[in-house]
Each structure stands twice: as structure tokens, then as C-alpha cells.
HTML snippet that shows the backbone in 3Dmol.js (N, CA, C, O; Angstrom):
<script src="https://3Dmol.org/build/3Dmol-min.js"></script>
<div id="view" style="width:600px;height:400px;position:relative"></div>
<script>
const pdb = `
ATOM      1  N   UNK A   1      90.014  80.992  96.038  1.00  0.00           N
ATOM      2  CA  UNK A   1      89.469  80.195  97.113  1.00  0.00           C
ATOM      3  C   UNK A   1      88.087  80.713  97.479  1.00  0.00           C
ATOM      4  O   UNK A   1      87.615  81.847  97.398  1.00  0.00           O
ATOM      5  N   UNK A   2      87.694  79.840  97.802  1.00  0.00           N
ATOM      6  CA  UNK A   2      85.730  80.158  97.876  1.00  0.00           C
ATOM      7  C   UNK A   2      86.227  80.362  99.640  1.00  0.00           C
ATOM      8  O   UNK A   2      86.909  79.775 100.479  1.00  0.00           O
ATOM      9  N   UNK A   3      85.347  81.643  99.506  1.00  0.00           N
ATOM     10  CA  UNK A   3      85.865  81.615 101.565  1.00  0.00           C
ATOM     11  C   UNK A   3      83.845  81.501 101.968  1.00  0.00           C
ATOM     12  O   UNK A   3      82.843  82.125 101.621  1.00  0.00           O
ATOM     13  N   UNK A   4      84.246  80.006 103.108  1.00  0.00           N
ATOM     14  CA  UNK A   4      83.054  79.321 103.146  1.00  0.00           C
ATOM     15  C   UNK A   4      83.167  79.879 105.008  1.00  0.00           C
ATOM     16  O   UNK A   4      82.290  80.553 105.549  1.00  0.00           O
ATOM     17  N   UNK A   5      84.112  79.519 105.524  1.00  0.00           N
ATOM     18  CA  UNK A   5      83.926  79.642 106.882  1.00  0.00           C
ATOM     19  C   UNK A   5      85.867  79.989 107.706  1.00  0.00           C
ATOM     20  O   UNK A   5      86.966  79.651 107.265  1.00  0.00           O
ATOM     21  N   UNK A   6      85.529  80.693 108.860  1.00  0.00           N
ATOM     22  CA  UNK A   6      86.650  80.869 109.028  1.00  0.00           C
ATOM     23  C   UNK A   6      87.620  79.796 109.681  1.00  0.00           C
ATOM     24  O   UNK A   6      88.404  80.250 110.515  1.00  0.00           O
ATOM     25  N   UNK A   7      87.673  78.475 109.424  1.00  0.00           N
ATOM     26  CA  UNK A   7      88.489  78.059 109.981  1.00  0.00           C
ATOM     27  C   UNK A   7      89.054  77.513 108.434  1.00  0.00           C
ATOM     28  O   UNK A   7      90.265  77.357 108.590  1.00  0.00           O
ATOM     29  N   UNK A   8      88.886  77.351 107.783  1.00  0.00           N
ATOM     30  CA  UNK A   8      89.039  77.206 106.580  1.00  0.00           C
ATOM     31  C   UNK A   8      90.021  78.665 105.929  1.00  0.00           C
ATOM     32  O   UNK A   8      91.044  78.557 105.253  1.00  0.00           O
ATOM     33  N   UNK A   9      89.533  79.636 106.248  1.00  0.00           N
ATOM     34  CA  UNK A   9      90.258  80.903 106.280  1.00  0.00           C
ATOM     35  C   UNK A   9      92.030  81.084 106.800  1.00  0.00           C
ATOM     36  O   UNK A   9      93.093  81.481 106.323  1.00  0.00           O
ATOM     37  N   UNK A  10      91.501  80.512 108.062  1.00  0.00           N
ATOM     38  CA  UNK A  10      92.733  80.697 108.834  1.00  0.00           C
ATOM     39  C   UNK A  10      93.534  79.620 108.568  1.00  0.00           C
ATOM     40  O   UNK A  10      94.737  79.841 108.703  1.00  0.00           O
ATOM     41  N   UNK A  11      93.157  78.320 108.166  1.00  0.00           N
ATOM     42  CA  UNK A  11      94.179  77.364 107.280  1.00  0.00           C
ATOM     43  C   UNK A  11      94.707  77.834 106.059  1.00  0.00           C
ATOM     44  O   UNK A  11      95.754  77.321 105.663  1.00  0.00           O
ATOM     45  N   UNK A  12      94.229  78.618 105.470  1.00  0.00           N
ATOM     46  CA  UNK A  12      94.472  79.284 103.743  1.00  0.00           C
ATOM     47  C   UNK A  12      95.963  80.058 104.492  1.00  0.00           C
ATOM     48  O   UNK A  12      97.153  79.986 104.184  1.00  0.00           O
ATOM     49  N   UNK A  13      95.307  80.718 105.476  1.00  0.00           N
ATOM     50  CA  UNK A  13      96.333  81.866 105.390  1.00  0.00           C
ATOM     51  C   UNK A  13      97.474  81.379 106.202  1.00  0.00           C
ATOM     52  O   UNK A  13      98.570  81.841 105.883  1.00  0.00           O
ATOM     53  N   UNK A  14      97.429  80.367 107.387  1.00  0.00           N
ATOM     54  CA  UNK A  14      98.616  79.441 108.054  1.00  0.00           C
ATOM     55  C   UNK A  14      99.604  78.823 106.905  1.00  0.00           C
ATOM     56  O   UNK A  14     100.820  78.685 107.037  1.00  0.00           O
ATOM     57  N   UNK A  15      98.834  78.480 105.750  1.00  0.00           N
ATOM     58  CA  UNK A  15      99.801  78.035 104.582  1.00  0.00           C
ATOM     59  C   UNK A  15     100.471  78.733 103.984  1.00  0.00           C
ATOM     60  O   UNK A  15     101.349  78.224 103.288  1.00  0.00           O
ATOM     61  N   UNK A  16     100.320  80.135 104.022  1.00  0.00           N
ATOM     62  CA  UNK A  16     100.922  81.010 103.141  1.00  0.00           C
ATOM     63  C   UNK A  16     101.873  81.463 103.941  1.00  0.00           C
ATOM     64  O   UNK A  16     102.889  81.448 103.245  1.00  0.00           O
ATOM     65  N   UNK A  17     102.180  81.914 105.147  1.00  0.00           N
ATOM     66  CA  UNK A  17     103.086  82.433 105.609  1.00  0.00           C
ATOM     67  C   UNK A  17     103.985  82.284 105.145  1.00  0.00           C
ATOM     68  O   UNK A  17     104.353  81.161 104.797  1.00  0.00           O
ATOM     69  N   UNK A  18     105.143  84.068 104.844  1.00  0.00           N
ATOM     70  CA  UNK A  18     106.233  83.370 104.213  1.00  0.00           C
ATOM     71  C   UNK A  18     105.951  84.223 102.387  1.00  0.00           C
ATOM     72  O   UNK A  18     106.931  84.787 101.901  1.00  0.00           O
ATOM     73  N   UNK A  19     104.748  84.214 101.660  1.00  0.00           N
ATOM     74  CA  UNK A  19     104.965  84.551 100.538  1.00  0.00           C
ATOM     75  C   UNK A  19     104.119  86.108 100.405  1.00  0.00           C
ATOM     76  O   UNK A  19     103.033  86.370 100.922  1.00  0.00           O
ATOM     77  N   UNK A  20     104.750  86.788  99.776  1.00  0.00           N
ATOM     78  CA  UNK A  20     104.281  87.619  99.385  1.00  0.00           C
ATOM     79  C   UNK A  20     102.688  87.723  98.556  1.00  0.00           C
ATOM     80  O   UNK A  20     102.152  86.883  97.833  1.00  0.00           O
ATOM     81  N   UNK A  21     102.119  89.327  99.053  1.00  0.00           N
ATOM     82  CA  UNK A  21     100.892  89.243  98.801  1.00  0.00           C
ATOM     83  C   UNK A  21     100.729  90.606  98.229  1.00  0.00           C
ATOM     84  O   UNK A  21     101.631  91.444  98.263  1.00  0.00           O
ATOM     85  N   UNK A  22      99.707  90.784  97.767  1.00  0.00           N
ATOM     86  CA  UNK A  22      99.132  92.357  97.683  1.00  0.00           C
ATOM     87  C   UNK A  22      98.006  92.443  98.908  1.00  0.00           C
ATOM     88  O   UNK A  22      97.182  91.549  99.097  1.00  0.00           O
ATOM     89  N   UNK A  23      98.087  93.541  99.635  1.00  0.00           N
ATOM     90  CA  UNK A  23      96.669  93.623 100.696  1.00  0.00           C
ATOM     91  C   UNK A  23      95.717  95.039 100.535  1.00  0.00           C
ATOM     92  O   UNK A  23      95.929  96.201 100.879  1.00  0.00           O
ATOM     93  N   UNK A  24      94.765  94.493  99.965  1.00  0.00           N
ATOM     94  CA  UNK A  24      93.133  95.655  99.884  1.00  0.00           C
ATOM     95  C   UNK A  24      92.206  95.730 100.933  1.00  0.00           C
ATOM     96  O   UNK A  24      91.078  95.238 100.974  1.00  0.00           O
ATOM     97  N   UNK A  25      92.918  96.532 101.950  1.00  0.00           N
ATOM     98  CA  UNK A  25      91.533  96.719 103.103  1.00  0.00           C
ATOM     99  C   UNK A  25      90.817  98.294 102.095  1.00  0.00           C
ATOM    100  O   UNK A  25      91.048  99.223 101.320  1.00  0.00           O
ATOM    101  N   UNK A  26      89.907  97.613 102.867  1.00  0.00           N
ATOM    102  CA  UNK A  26      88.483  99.169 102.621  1.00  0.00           C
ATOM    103  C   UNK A  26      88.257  99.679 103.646  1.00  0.00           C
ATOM    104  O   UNK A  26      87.815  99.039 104.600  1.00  0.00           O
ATOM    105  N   UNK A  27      88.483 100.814 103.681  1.00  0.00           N
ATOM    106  CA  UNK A  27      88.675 102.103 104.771  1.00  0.00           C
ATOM    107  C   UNK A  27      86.882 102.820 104.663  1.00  0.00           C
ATOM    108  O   UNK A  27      86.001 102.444 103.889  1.00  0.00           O
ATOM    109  N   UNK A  28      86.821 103.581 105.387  1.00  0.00           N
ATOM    110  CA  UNK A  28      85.599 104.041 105.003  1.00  0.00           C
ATOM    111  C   UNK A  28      85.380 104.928 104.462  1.00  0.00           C
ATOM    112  O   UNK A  28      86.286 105.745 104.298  1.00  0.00           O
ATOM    113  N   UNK A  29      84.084 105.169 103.942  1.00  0.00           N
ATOM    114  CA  UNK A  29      84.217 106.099 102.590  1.00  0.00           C
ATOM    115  C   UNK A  29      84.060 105.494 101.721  1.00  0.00           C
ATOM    116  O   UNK A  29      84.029 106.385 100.872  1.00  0.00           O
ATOM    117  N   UNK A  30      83.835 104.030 100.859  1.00  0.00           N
ATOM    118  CA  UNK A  30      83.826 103.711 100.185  1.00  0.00           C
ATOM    119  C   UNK A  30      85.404 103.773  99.832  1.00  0.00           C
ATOM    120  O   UNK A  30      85.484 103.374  98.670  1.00  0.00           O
ATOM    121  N   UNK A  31      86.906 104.148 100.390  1.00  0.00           N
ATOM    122  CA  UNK A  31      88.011 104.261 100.027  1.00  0.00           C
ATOM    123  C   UNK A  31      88.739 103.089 100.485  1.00  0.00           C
ATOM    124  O   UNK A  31      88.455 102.694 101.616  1.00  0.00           O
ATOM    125  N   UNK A  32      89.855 102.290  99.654  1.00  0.00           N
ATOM    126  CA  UNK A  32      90.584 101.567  99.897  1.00  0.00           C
ATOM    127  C   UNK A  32      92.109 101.911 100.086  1.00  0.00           C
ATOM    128  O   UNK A  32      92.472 103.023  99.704  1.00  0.00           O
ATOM    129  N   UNK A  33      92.960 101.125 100.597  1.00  0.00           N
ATOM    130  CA  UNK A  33      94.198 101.246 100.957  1.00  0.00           C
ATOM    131  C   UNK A  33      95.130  99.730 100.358  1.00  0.00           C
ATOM    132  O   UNK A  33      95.082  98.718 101.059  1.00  0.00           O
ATOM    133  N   UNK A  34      95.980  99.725  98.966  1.00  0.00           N
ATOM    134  CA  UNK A  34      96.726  98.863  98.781  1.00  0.00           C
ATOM    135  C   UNK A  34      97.909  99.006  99.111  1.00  0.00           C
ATOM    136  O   UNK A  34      98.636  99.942  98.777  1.00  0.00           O
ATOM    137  N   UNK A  35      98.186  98.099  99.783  1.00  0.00           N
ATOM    138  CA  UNK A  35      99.768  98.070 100.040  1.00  0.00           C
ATOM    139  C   UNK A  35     100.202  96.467  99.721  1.00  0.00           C
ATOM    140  O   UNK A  35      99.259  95.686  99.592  1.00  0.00           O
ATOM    141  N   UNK A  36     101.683  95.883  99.574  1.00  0.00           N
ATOM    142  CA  UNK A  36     102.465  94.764  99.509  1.00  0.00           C
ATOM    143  C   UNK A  36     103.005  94.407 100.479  1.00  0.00           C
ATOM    144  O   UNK A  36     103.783  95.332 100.712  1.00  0.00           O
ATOM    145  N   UNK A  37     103.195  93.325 101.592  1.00  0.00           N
ATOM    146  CA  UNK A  37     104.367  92.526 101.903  1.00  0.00           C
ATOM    147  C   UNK A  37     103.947  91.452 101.774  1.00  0.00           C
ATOM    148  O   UNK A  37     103.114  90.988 100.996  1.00  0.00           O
ATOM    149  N   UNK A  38     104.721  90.885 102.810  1.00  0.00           N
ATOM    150  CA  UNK A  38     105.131  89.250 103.018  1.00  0.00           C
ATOM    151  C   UNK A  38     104.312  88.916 104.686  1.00  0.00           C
ATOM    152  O   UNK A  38     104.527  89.414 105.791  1.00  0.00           O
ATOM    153  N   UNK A  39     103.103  87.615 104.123  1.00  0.00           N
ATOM    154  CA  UNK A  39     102.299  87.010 105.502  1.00  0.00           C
ATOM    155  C   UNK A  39     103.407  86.851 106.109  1.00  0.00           C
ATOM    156  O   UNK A  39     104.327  86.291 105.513  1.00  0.00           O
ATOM    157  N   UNK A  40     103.592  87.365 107.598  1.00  0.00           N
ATOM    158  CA  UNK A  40     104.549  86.903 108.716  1.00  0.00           C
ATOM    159  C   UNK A  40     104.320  85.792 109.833  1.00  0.00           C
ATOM    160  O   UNK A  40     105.032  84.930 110.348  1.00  0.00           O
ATOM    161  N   UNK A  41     103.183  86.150 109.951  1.00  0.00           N
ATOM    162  CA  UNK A  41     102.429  85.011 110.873  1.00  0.00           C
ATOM    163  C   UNK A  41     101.088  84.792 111.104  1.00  0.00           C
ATOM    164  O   UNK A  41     100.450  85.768 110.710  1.00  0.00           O
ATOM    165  N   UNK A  42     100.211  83.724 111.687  1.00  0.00           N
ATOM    166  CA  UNK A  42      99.195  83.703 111.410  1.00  0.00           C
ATOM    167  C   UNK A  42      99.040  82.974 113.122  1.00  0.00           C
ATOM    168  O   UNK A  42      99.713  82.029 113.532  1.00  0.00           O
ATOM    169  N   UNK A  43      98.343  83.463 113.633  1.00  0.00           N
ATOM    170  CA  UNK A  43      97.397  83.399 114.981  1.00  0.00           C
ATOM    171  C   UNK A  43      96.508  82.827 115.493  1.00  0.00           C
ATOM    172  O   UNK A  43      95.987  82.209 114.565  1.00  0.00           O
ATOM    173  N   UNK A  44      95.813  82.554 116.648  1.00  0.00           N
ATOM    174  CA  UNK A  44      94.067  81.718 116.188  1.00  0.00           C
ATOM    175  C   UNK A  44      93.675  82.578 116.476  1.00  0.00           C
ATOM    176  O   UNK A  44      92.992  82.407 117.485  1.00  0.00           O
ATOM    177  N   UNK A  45      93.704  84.212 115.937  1.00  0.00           N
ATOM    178  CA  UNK A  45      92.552  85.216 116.260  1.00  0.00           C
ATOM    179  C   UNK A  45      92.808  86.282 115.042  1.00  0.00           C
ATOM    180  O   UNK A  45      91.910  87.091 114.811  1.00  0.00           O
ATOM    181  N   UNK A  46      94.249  86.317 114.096  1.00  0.00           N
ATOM    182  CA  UNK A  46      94.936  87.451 113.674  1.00  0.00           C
ATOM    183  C   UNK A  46      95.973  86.541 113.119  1.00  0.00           C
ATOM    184  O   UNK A  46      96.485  85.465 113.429  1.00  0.00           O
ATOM    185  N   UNK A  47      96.090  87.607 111.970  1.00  0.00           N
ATOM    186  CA  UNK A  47      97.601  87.174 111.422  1.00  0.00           C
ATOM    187  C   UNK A  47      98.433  88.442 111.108  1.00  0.00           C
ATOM    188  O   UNK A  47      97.925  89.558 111.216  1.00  0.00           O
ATOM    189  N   UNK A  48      99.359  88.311 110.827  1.00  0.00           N
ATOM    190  CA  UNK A  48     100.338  89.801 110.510  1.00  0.00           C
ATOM    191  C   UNK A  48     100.795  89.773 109.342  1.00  0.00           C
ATOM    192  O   UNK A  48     101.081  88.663 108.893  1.00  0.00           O
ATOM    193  N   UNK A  49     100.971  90.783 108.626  1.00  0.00           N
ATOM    194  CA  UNK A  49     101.620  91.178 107.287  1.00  0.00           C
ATOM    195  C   UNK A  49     102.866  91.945 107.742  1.00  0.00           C
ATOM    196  O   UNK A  49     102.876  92.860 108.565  1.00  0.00           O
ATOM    197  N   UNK A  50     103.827  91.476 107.139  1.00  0.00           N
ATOM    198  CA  UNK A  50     105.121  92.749 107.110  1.00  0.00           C
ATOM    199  C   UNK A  50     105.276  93.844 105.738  1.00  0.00           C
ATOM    200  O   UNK A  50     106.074  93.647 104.821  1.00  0.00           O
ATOM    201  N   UNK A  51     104.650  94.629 105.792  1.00  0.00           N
ATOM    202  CA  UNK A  51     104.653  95.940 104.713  1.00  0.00           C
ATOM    203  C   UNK A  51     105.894  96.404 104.380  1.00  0.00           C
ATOM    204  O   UNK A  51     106.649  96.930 105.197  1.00  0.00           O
ATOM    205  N   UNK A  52     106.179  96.217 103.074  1.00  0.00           N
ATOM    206  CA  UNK A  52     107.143  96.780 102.559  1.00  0.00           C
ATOM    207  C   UNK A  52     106.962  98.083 101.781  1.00  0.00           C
ATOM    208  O   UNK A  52     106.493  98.036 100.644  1.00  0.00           O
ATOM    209  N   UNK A  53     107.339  99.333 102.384  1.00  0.00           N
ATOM    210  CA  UNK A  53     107.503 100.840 102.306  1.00  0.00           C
ATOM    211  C   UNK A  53     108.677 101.265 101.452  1.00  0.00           C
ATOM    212  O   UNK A  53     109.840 101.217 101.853  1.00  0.00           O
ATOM    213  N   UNK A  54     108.433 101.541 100.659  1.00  0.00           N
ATOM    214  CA  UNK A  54     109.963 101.899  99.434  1.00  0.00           C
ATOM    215  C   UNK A  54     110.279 103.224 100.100  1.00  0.00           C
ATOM    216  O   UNK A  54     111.484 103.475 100.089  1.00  0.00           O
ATOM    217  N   UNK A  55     109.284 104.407 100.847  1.00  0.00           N
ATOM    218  CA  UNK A  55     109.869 105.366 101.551  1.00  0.00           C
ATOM    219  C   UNK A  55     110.359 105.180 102.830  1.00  0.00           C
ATOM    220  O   UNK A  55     110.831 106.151 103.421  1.00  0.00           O
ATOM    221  N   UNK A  56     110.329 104.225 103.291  1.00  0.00           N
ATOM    222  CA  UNK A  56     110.846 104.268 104.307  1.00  0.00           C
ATOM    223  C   UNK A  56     111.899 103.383 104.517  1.00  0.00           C
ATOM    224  O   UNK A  56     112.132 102.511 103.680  1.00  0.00           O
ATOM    225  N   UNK A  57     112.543 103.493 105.495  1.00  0.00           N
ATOM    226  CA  UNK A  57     113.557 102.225 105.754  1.00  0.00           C
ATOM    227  C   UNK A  57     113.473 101.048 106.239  1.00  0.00           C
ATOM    228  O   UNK A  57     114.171 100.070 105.971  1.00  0.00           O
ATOM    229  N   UNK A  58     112.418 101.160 107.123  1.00  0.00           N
ATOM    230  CA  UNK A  58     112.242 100.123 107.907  1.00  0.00           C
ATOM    231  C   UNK A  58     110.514  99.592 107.225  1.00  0.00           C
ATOM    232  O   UNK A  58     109.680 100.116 106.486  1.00  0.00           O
ATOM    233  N   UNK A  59     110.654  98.040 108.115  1.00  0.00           N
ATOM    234  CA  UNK A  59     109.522  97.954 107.249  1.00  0.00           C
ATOM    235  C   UNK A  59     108.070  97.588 108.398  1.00  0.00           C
ATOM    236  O   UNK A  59     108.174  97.035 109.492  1.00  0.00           O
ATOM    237  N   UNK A  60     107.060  97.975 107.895  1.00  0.00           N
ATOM    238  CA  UNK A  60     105.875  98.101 109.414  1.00  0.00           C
ATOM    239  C   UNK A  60     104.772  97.329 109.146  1.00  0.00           C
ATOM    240  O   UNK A  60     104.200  97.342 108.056  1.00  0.00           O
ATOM    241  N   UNK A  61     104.296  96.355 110.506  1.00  0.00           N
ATOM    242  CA  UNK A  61     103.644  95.135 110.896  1.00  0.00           C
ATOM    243  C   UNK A  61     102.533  95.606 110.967  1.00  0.00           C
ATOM    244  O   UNK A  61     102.328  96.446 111.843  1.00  0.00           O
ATOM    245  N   UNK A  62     101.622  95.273 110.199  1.00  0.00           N
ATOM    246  CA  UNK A  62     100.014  95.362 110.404  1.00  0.00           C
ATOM    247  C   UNK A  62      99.033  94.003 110.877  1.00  0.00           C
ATOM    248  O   UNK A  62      99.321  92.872 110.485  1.00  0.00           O
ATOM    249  N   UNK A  63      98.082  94.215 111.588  1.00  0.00           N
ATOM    250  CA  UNK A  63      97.510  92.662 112.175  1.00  0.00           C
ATOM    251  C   UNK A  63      96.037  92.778 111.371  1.00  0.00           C
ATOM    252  O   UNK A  63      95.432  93.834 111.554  1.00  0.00           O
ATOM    253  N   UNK A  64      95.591  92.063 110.746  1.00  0.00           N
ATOM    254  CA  UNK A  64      93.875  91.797 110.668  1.00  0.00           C
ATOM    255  C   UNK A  64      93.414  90.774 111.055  1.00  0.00           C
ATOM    256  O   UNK A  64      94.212  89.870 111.300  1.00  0.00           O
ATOM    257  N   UNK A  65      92.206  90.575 111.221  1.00  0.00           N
ATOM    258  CA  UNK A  65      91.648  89.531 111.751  1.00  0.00           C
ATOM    259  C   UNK A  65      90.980  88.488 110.524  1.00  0.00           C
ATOM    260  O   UNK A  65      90.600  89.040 109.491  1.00  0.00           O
ATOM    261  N   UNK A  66      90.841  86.967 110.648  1.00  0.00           N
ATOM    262  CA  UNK A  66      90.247  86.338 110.203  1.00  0.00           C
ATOM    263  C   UNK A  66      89.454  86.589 109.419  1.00  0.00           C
ATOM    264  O   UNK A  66      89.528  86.491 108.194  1.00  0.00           O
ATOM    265  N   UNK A  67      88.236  87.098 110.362  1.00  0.00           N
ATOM    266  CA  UNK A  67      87.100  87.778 109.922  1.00  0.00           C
ATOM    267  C   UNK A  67      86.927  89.176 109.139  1.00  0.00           C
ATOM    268  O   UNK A  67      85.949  89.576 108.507  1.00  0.00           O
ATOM    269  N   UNK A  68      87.958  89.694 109.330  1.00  0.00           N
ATOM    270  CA  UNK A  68      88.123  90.901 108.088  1.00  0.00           C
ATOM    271  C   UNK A  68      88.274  90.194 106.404  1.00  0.00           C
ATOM    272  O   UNK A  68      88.290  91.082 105.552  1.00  0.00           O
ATOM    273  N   UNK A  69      88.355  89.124 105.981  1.00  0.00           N
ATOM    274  CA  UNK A  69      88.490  88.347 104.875  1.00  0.00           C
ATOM    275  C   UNK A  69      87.236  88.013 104.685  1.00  0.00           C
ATOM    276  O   UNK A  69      86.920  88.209 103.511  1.00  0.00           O
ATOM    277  N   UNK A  70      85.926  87.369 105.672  1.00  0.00           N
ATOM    278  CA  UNK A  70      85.493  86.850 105.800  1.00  0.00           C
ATOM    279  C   UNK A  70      84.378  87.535 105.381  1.00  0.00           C
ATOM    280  O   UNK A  70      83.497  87.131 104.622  1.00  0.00           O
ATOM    281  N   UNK A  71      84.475  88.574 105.913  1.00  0.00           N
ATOM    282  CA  UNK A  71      83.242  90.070 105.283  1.00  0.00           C
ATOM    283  C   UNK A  71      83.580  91.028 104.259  1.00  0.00           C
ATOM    284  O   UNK A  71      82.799  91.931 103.961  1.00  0.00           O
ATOM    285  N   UNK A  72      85.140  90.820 103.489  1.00  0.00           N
ATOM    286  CA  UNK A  72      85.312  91.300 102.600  1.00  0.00           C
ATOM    287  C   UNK A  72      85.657  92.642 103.176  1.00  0.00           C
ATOM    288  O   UNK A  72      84.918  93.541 102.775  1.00  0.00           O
ATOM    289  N   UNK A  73      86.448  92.943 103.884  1.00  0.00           N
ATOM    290  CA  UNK A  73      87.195  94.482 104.705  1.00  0.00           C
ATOM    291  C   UNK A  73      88.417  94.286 103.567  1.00  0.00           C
ATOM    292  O   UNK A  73      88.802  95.104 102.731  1.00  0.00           O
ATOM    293  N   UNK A  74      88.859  93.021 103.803  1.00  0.00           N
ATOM    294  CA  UNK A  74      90.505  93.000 103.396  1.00  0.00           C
ATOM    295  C   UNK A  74      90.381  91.778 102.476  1.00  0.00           C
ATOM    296  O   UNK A  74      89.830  90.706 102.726  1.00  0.00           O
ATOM    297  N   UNK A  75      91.154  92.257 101.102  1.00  0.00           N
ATOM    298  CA  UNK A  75      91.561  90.955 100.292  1.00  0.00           C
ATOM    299  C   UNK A  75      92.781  90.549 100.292  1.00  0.00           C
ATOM    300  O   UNK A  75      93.643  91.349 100.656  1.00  0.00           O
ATOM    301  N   UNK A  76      93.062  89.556  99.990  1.00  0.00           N
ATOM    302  CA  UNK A  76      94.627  89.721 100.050  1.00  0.00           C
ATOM    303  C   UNK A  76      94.721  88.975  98.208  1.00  0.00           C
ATOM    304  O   UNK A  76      93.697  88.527  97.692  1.00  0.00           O
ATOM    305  N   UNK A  77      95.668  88.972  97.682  1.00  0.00           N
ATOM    306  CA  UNK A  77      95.758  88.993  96.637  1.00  0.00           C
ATOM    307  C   UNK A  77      97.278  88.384  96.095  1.00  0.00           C
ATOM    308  O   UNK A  77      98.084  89.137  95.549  1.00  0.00           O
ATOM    309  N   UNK A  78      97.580  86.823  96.332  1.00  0.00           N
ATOM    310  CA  UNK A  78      98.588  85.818  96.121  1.00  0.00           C
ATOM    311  C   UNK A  78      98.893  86.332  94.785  1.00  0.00           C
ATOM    312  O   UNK A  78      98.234  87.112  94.097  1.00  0.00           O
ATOM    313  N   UNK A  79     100.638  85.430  94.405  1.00  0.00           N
ATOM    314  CA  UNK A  79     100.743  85.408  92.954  1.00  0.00           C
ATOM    315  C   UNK A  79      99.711  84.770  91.873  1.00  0.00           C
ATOM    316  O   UNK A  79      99.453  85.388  90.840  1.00  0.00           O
ATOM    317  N   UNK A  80      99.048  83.317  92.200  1.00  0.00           N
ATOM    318  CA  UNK A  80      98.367  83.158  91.396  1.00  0.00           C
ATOM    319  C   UNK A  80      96.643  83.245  91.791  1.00  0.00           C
ATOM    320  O   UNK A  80      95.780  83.105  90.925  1.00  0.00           O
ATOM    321  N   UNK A  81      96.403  83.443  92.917  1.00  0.00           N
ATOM    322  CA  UNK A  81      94.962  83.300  93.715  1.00  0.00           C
ATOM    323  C   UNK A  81      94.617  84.012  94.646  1.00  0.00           C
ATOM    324  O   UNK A  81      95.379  84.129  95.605  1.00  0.00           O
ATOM    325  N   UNK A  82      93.475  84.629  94.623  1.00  0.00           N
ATOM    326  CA  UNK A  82      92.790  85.540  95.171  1.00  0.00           C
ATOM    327  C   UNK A  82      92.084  85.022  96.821  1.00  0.00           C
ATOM    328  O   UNK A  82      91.565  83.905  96.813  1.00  0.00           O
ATOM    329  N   UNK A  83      92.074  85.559  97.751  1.00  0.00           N
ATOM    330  CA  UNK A  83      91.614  85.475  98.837  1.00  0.00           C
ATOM    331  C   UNK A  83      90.311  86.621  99.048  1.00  0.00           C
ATOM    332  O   UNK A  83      89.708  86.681 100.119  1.00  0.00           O
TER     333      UNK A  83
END
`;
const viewer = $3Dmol.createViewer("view");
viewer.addModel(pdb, "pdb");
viewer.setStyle({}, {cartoon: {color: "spectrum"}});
viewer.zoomTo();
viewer.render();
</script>
């Protein structure tokens, strides 16, 4: 998906709720952080990922914003298509 503007963004990602993703935020340092779950919900400011932790038991809710996609902080990374 060509990310043109964020309302367009936040429709991409309102549709997905529900399927599993891969998520690449960039930390600083030039260092990134991949982790997997499943979009849980999507917001008009934020959406949530539910992270699935093979060490742990339980599984833990992270929020980003729109605009973290939008500037390239965070990719998210569908079965067949890239965000």
C-alpha cells in the first residue's frame, strides 16, 4: 500500500483488525524491535496490537499511532502486503 495520507492509513489498518501481522518499530540508535501479533483494534488516534510472547504466558497490548506508519517509526508487515 502506497501510504499517501493518514486517513487512508487508518482505513488500511480498521480493515485489518483481527489478522495477524509482523510489527518493525525503530527504536533509537538506528535499532529496531520485531515482534508478531494480531491488530486488536483501531482508534481515531491509535490502534493496538496484541503481542504474542512464546516466553511468557500472557500476552501484552502495545498502542502506536497512525502517524508512526506515516513517518516510517513502525511497519507492519501482513501475510501478503506491506504497510
Amino acid at each position: 500500500m502506497e501510504k499517501k495520507n493518514l486517513s487512508q492509513i487508518k482505513q488500511f489498518v480498521a480493515q485489518q483488525v483481527g489478522r495477524s501481522v509482523r510489527v518493525e518499530s525503530n527504536k533509537r540508535h538506528n535499532k529496531s524491535v520485531v515482534s508478531e501479533g494480531v491488530i486488536a483494534n483501531a482508534y481515531p488516534s491509535i490502534f493496538t496490537i496484541e503481542l504474542s510472547e512464546e516466553k511468557h504466558t500472557h500476552n501484552r497490548t502495545v498502542s502506536y499511532s497512525y502517524t508512526d506508519i506515516l513517518t516510517n517509526s513502525v511497519e507492519l508487515t501482513l501475510y501478503d502486503q506491506q504497510l
